[in-house]
FIVOLO-65522 format. One record per residue (C-alpha): residue in one letter; x, y, z. Coordinates in steps of 0.2 Angstrom, whole numbers, padded with zeros to 4 digits, always signed. Each point is the difference from the previous one (the first is absolute). Layout:
% FIVOLO-65522
aXYZ;...
% end
This chain:
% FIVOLO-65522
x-0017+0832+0435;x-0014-0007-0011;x+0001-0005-0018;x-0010-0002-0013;x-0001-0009-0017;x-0010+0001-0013;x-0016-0008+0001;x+0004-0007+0016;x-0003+0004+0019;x+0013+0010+0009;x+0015-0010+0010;x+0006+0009+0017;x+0018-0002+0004;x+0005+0007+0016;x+0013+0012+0000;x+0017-0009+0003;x+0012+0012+0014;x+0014-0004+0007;x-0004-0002+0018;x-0012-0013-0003;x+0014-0010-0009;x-0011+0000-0016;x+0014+0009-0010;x+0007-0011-0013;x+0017+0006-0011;x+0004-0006-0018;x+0016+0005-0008;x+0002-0002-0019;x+0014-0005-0008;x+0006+0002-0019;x+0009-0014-0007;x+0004-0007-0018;x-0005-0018-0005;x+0013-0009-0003;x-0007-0010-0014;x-0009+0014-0012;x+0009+0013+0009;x-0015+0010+0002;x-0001+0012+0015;x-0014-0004+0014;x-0005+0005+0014;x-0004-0011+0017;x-0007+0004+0016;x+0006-0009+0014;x-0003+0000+0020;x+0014+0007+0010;x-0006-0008+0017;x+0008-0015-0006;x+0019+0001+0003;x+0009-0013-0013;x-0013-0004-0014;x+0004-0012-0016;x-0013-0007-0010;x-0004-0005-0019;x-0015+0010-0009;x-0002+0001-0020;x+0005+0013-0010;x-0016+0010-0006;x+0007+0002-0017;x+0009-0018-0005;x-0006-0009+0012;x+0015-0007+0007;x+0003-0003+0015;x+0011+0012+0010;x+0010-0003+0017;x-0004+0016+0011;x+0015+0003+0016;x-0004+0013+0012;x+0007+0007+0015;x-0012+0013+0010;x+0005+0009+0017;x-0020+0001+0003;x+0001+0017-0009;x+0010+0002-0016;x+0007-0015-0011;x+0018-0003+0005;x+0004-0012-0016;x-0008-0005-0014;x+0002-0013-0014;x-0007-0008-0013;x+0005-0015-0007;x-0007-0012-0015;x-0001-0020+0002;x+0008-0011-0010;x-0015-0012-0008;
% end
């Protein structure tokens, strides 16, 4: 696959498949802040079994506590959680 951008020289990117083990799943997930109570959107790796880690909000900025459980193909639990500052 070859790219381009405007006023630049095109990239290649070979084609990713299956076979060649290039093949790489994202799975989004909805979920409310709990600070601002706005509703997101994250995209998270389900090769990674149990997954918990801290990322800011991209609205108040605060920092949220993210829980997942993953079976390697779908999300099996989710949670969100706020941090007492």
């Amino acid at each position: 696959m070859v790219q381009e951008v405007a006023g630049s020289r095109p990239v290649f990117h070979p084609k990713p498949s299956f076979e060649e083990g290039f093949f790489f799943i994202m799975l989004e997930k909805e979920f409310t802040c709990p600070y601002c109570w706005e509703n997101q959107s994250r995209l998270f790796d389900p090769s990674i079994l149990n997954q918990n880690f801290i990322e800011d909000c991209e609205v108040c900025c605060n920092p949220i506590e993210f829980n997942l459980i993953t079976n390697g193909l779908d999300i099996l639990d989710f949670s969100v959680n706020f941090i007492g500052q």
